[in-house]
The first five atom37 places (N, CA, C, CB, O) and aatype in JSON, in Angstrom:
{
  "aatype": [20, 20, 20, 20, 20, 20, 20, 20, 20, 20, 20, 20, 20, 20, 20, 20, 20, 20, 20, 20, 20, 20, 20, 20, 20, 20, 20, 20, 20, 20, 20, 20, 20, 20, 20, 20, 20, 20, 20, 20, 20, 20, 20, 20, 20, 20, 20, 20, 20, 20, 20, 20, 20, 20, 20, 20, 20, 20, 20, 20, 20, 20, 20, 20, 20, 20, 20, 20, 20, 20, 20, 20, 20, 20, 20, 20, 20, 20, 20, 20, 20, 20, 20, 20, 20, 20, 20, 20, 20, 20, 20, 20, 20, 20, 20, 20, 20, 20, 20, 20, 20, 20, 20, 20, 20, 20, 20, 20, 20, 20, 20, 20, 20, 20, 20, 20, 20, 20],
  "atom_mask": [
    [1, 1, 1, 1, 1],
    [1, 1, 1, 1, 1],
    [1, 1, 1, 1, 1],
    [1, 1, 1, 1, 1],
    [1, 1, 1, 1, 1],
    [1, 1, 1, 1, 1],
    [1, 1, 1, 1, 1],
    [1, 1, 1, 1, 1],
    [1, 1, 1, 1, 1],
    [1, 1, 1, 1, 1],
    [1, 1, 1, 1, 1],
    [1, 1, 1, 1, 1],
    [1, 1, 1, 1, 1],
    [1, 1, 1, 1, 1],
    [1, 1, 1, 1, 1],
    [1, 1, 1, 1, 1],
    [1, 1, 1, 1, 1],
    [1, 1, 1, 1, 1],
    [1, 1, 1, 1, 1],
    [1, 1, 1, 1, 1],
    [1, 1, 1, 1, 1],
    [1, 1, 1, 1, 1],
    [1, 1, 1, 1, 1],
    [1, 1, 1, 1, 1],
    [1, 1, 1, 1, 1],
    [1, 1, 1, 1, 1],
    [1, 1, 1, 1, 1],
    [1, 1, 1, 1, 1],
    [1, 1, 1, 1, 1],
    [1, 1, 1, 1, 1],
    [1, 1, 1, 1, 1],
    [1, 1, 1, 1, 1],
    [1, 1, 1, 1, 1],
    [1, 1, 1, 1, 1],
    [1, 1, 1, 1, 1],
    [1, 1, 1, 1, 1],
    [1, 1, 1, 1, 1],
    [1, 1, 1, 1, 1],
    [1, 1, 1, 1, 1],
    [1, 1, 1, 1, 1],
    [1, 1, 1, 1, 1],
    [1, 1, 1, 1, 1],
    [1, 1, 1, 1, 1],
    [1, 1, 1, 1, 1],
    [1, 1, 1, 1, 1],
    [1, 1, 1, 1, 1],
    [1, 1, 1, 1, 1],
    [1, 1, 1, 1, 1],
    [1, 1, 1, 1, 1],
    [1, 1, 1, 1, 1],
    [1, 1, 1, 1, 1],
    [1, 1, 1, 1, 1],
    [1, 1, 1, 1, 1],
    [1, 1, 1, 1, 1],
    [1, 1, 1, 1, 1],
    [1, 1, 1, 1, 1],
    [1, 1, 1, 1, 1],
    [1, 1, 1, 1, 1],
    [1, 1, 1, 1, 1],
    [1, 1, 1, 1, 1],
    [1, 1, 1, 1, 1],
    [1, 1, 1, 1, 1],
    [1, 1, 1, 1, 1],
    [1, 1, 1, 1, 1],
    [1, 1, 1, 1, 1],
    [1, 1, 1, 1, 1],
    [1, 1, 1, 1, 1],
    [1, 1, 1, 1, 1],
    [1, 1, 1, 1, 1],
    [1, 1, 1, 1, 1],
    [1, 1, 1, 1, 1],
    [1, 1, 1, 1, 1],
    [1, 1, 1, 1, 1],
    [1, 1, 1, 1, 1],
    [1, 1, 1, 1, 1],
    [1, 1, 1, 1, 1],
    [1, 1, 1, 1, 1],
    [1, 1, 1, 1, 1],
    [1, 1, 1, 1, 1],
    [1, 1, 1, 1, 1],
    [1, 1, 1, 1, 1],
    [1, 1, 1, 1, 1],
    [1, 1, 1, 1, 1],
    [1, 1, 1, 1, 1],
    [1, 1, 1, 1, 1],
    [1, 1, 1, 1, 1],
    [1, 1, 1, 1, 1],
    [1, 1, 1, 1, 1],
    [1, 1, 1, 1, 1],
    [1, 1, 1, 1, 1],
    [1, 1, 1, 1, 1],
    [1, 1, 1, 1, 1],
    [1, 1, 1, 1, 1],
    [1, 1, 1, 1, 1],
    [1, 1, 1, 1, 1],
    [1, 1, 1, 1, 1],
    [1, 1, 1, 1, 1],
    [1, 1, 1, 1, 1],
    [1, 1, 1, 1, 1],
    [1, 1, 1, 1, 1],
    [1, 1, 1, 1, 1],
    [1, 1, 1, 1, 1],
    [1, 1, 1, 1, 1],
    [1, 1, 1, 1, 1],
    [1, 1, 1, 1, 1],
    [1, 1, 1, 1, 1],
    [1, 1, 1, 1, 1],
    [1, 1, 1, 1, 1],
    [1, 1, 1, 1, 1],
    [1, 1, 1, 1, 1],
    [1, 1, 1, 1, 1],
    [1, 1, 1, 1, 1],
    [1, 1, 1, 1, 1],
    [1, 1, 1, 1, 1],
    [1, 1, 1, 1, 1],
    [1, 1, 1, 1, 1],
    [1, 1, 1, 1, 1],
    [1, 1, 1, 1, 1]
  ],
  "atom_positions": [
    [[-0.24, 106.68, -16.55], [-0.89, 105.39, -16.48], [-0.05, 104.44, -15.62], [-1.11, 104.8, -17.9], [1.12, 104.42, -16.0]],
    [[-0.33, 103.63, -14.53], [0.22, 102.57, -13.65], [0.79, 101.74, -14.87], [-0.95, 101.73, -12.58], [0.41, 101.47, -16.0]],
    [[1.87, 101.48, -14.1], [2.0, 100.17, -14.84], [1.42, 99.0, -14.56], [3.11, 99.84, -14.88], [0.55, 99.18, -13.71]],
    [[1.53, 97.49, -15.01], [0.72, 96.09, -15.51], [0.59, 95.74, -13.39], [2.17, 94.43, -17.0], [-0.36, 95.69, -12.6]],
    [[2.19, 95.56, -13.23], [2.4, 95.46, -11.85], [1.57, 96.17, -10.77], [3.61, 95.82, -11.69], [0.88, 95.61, -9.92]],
    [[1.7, 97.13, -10.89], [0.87, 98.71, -9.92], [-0.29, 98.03, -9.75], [0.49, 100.57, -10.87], [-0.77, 97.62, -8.69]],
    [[-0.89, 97.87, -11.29], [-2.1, 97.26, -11.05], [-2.98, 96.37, -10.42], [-2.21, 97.07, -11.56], [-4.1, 96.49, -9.93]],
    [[-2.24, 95.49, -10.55], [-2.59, 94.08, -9.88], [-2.06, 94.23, -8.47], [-1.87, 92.69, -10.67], [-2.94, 93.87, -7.68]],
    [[-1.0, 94.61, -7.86], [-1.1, 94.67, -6.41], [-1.94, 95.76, -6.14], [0.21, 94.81, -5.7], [-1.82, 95.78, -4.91]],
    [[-2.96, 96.99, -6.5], [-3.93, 97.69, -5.96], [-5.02, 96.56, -6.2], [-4.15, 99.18, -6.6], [-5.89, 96.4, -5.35]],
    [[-5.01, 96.28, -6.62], [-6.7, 94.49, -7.08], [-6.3, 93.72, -5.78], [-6.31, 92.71, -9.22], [-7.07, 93.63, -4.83]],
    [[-4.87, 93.11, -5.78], [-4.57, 92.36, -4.96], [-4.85, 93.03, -3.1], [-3.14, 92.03, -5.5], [-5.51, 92.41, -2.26]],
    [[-4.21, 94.24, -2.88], [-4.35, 94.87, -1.89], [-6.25, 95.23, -1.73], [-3.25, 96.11, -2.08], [-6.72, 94.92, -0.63]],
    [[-7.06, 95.73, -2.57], [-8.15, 96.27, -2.63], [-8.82, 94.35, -2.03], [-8.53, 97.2, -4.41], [-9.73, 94.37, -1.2]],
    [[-8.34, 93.09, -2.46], [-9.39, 92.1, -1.98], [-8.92, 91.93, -0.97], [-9.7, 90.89, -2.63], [-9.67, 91.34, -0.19]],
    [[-7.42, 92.32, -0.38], [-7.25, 90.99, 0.98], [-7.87, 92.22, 2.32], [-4.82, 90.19, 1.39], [-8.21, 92.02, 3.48]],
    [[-7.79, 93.6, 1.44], [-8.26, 94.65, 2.76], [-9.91, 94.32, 3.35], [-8.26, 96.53, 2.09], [-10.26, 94.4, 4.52]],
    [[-10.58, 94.0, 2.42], [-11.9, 94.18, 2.35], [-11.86, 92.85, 2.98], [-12.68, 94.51, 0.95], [-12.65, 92.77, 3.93]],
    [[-10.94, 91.38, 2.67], [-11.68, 90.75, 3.63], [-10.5, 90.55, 5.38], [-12.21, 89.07, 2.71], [-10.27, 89.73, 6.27]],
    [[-10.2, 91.56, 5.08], [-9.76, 92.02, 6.36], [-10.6, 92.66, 7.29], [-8.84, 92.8, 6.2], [-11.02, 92.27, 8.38]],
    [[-10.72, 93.53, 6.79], [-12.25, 94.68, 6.81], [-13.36, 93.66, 7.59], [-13.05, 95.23, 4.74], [-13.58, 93.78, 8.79]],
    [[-14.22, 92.38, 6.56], [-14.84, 91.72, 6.88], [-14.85, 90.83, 8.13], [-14.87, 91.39, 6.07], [-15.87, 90.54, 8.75]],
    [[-13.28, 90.31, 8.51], [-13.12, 89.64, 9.98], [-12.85, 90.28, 11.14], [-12.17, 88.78, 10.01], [-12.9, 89.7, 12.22]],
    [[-12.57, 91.4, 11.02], [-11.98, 91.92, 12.32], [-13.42, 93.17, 12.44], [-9.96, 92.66, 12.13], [-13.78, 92.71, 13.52]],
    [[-14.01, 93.83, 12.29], [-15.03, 94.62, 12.17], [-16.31, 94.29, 12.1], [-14.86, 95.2, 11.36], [-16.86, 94.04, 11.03]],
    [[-17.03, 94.25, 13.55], [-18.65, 93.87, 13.48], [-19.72, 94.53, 12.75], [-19.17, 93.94, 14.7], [-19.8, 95.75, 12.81]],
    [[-20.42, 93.95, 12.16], [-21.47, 94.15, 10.69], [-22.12, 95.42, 11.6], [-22.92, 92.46, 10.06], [-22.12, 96.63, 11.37]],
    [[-22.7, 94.59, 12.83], [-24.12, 95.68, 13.62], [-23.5, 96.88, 14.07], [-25.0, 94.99, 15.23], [-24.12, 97.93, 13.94]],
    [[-22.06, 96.88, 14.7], [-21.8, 98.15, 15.12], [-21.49, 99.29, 14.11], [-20.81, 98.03, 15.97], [-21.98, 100.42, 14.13]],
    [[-20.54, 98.77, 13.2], [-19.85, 99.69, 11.82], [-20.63, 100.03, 10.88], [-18.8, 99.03, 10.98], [-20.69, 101.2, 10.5]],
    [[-21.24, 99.2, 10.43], [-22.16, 99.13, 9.18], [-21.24, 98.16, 8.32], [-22.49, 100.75, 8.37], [-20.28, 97.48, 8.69]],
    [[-21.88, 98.28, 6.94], [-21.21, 97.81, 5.94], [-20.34, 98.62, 5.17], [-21.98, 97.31, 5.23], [-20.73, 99.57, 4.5]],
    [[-18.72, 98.1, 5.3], [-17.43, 98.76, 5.46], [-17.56, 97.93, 3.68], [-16.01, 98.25, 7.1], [-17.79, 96.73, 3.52]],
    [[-17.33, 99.07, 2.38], [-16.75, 98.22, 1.65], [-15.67, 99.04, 1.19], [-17.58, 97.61, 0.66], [-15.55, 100.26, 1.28]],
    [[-14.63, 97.89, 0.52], [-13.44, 99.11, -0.05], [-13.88, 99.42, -1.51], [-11.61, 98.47, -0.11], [-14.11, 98.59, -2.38]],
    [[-13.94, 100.69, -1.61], [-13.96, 101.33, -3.7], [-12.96, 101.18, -4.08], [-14.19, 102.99, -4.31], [-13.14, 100.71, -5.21]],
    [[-11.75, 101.28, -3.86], [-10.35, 101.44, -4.77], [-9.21, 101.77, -3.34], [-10.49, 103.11, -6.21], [-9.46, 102.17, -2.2]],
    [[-7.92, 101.41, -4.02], [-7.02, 101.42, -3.34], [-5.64, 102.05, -4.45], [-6.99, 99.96, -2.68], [-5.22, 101.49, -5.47]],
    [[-5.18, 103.35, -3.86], [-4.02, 104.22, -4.7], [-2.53, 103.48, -3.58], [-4.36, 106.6, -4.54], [-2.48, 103.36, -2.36]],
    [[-1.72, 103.2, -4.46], [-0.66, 102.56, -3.86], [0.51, 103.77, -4.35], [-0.44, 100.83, -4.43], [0.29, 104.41, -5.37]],
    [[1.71, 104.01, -3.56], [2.67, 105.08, -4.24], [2.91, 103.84, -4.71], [3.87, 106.2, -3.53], [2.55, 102.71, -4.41]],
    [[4.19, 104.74, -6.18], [4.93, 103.84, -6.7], [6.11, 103.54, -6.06], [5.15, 104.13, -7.83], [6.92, 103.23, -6.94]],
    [[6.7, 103.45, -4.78], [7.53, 102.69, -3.98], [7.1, 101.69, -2.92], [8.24, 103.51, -3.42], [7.83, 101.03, -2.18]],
    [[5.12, 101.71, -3.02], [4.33, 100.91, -2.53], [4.39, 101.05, -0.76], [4.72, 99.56, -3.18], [3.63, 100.5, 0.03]],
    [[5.22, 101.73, -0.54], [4.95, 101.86, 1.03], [3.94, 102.73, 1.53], [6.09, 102.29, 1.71], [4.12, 102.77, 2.75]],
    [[3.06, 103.39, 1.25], [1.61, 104.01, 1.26], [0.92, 103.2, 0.2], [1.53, 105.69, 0.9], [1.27, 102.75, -0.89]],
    [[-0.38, 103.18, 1.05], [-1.35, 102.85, 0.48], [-2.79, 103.69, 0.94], [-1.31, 101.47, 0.66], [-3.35, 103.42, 2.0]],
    [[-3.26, 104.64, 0.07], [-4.68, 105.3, 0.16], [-6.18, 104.33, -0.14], [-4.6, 106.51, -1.0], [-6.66, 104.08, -1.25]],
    [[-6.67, 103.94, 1.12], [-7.56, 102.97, 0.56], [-8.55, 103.8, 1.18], [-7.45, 101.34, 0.9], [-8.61, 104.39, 2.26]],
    [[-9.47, 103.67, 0.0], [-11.01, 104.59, 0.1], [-12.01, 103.47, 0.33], [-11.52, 105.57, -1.51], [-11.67, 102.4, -0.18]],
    [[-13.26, 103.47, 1.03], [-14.05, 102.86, 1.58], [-15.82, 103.37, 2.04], [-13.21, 102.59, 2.51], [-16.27, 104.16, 2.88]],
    [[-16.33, 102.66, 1.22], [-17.52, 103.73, 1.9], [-18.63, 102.59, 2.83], [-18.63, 104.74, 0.29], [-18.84, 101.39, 2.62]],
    [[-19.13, 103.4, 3.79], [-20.05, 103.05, 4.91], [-21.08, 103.05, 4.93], [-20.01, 103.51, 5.74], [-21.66, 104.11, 5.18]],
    [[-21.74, 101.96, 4.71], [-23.28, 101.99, 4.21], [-23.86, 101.49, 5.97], [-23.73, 100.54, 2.52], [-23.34, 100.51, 6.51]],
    [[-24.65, 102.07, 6.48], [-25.36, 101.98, 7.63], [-26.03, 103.39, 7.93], [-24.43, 101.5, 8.72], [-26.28, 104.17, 7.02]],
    [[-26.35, 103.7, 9.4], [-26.9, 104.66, 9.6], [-25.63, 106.08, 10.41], [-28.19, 104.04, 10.46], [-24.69, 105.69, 11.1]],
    [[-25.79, 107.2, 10.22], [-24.66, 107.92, 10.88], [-24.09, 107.81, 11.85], [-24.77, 108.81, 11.04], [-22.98, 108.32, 12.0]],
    [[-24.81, 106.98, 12.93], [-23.95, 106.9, 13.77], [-23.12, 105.39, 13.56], [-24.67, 107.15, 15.08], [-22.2, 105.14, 14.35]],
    [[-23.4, 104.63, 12.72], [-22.58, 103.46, 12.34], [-21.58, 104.14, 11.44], [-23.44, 102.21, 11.61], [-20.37, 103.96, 11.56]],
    [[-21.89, 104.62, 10.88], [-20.59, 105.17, 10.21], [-19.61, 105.96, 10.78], [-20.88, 105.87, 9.25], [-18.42, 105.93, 10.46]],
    [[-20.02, 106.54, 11.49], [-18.79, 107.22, 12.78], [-18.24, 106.08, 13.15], [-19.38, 108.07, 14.36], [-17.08, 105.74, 12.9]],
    [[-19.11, 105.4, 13.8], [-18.35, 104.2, 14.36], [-17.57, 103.2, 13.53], [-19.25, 103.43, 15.02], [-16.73, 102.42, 13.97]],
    [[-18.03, 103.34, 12.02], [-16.67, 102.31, 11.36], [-15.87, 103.0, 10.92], [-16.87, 101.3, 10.2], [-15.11, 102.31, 10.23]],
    [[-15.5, 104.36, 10.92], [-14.45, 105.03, 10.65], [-13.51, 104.8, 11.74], [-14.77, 106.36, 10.41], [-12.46, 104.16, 11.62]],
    [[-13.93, 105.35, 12.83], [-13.46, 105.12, 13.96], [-12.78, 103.87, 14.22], [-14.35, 105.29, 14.71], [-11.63, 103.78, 14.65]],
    [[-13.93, 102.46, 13.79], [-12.81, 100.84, 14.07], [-11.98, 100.75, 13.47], [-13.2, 99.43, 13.83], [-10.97, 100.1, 13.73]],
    [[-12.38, 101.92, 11.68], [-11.32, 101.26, 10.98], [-9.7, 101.99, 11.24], [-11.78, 101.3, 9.36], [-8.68, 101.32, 11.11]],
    [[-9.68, 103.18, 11.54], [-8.54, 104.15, 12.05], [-7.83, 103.05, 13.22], [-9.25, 105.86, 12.83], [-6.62, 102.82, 13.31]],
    [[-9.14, 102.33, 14.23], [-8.53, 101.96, 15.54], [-7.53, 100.43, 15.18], [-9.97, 101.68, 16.8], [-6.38, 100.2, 15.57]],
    [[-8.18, 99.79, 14.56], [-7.81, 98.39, 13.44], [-7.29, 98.17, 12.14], [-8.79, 97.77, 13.14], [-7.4, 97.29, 11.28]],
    [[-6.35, 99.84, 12.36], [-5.62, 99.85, 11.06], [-4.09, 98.45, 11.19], [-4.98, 101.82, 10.86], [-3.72, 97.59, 10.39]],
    [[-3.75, 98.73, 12.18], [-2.97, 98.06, 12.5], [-2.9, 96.37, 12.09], [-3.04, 98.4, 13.64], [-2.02, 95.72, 11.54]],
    [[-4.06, 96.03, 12.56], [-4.44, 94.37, 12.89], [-4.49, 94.45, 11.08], [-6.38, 93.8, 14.12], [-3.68, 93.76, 10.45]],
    [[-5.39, 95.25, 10.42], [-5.62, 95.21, 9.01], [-4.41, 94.98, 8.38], [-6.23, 96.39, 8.49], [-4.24, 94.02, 7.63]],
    [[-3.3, 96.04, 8.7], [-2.3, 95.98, 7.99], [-1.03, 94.44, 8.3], [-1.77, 97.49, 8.27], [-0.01, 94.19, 7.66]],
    [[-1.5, 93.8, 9.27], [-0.69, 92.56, 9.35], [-1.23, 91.56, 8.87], [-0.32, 92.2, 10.52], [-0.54, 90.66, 8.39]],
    [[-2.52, 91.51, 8.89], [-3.04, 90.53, 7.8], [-2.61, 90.82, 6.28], [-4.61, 90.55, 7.84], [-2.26, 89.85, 5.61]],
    [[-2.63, 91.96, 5.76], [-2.28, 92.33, 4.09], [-0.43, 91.76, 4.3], [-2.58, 94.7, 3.55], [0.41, 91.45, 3.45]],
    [[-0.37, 91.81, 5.44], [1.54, 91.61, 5.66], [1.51, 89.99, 5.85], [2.46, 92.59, 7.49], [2.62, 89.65, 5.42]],
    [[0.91, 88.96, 6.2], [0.7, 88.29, 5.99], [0.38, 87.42, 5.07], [0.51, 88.46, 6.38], [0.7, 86.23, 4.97]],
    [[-0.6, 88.37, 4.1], [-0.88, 87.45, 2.87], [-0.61, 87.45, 1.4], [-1.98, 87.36, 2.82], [-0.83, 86.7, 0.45]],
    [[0.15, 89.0, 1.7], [0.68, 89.76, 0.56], [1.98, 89.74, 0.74], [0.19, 91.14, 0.4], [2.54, 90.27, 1.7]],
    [[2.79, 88.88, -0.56], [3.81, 88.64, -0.37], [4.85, 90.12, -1.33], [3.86, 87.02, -0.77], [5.05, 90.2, -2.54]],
    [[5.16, 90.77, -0.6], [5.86, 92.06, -1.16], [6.76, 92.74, -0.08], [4.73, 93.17, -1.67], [6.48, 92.8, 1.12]],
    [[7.88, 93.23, -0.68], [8.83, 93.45, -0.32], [8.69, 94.36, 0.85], [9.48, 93.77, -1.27], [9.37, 94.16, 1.86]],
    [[7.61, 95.61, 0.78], [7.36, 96.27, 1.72], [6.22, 96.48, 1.85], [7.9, 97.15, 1.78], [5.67, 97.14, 0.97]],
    [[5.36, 95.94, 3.12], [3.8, 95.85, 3.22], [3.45, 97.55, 3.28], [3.19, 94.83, 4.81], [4.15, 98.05, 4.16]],
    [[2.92, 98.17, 2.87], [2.33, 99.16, 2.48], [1.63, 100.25, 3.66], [1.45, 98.57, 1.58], [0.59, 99.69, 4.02]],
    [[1.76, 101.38, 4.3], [0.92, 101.81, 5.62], [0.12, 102.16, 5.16], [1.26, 102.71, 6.58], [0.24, 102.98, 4.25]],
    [[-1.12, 101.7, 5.58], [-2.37, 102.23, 5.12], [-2.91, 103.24, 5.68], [-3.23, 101.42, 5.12], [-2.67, 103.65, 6.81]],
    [[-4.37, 104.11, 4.18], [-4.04, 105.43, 5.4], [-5.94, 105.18, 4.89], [-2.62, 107.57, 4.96], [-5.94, 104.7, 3.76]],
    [[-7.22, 105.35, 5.35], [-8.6, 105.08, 5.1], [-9.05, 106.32, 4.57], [-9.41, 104.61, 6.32], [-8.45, 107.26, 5.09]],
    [[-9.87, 106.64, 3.73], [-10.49, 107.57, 3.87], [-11.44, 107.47, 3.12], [-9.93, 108.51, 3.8], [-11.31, 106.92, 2.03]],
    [[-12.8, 108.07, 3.59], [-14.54, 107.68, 3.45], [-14.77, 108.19, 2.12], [-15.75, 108.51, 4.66], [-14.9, 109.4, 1.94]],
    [[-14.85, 107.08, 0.86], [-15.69, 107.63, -0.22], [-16.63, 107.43, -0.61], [-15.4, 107.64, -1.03], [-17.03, 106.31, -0.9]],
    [[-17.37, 108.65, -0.73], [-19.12, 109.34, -0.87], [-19.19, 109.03, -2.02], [-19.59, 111.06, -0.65], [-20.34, 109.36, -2.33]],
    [[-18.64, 108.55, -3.04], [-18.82, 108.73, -4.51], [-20.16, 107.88, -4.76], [-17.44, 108.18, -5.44], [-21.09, 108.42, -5.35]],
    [[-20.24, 106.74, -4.38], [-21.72, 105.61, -4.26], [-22.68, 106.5, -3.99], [-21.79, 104.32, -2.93], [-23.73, 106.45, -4.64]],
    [[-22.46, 107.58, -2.88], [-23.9, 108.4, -2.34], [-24.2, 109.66, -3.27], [-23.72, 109.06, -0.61], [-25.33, 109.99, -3.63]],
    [[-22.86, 110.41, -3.65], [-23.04, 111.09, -4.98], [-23.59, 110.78, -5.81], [-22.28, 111.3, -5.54], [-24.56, 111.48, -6.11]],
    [[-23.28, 109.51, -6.68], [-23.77, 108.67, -7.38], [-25.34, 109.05, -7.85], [-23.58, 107.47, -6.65], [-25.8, 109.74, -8.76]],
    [[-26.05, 108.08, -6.52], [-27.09, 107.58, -6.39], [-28.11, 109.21, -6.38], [-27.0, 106.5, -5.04], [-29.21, 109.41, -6.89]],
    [[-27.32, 110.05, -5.7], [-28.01, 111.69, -5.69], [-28.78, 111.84, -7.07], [-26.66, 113.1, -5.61], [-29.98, 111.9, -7.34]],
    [[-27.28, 111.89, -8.06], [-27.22, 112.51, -8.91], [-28.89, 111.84, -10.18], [-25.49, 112.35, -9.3], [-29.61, 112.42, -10.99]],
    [[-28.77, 110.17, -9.55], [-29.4, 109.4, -10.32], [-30.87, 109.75, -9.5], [-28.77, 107.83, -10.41], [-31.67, 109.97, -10.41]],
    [[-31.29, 109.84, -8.69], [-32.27, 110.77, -8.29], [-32.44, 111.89, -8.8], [-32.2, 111.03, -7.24], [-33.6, 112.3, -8.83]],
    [[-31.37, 112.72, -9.36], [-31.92, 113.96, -9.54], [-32.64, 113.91, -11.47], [-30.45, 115.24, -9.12], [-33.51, 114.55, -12.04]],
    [[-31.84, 112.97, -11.85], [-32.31, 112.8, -13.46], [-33.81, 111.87, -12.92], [-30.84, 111.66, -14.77], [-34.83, 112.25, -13.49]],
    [[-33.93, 110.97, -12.13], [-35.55, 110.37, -12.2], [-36.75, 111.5, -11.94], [-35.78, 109.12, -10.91], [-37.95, 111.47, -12.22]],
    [[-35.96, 112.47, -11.3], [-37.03, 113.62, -10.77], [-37.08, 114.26, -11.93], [-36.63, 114.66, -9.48], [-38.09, 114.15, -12.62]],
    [[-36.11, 114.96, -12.3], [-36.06, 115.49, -13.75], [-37.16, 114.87, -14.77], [-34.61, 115.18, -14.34], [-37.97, 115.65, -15.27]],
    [[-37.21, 113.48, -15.11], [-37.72, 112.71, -16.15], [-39.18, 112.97, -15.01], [-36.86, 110.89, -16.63], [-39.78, 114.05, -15.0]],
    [[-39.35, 112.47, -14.64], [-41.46, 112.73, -13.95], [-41.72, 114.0, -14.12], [-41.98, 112.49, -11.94], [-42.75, 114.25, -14.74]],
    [[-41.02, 114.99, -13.71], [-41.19, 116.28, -14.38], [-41.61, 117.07, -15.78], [-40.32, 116.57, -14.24], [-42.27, 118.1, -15.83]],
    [[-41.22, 116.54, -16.57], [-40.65, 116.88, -17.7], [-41.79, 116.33, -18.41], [-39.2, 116.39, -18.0], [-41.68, 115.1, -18.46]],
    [[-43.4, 116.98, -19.27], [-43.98, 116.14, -20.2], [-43.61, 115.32, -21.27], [-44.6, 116.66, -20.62], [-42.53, 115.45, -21.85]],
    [[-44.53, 114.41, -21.57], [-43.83, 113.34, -22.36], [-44.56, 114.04, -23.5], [-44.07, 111.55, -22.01], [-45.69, 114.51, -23.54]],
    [[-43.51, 113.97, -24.49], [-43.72, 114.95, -26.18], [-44.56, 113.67, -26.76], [-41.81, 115.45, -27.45], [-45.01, 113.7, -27.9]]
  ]
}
């Protein structure tokens, strides 16, 4: 279990990314970039921030792509506003879990229309 600390700088890191995310990254080209969660090591110099891409496939190539290209700019704003000893390298990676999700919740509505009512 994280400790109290851990915690609150992944909350803290998970809001200033997203509105990092939000200024430097155009809505029409990327899609909608949001962050799900952010794993920090416990010496805080990595940071695994997961993000998923709501647009069409080729927007989502393309905000993977800004966000890999604008990791940089991202990470001086969190160095900027996050006051910690060592700003954290961030590393992105695309989570499907929202689209899993939503599958899975499709697959029980299909299930239920299926299924006579007793």
């Amino acid at each position: 279990m994280p400790s109290h600390r851990l915690l609150r700088v992944r909350e803290l890191l998970k809001r200033e990314i997203g509105e990092a995310i939000r200024r430097e990254l155009p809505l029409e080209q990327t899609g909608l970039v949001t962050v799900n969660d952010v794993e920090v090591a416990g010496d805080l110099r990595q940071a695994t921030v997961f993000v998923s891409i709501l647009g069409n496939p080729q927007q989502q190539q393309s905000g993977l792509h800004a966000l890999l290209h604008h990791r940089p700019r991202i990470q001086d704003h969190v160095a900027k506003t996050v006051i910690l000893k060592y700003v954290p390298r961030l590393r992105f990676i695309v989570d499907d879990s929202v689209a899993r999700g939503n599958r899975v919740l499709d697959i029980i509505a299909e299930l239920e229309r299926t299924l006579p009512d007793p």
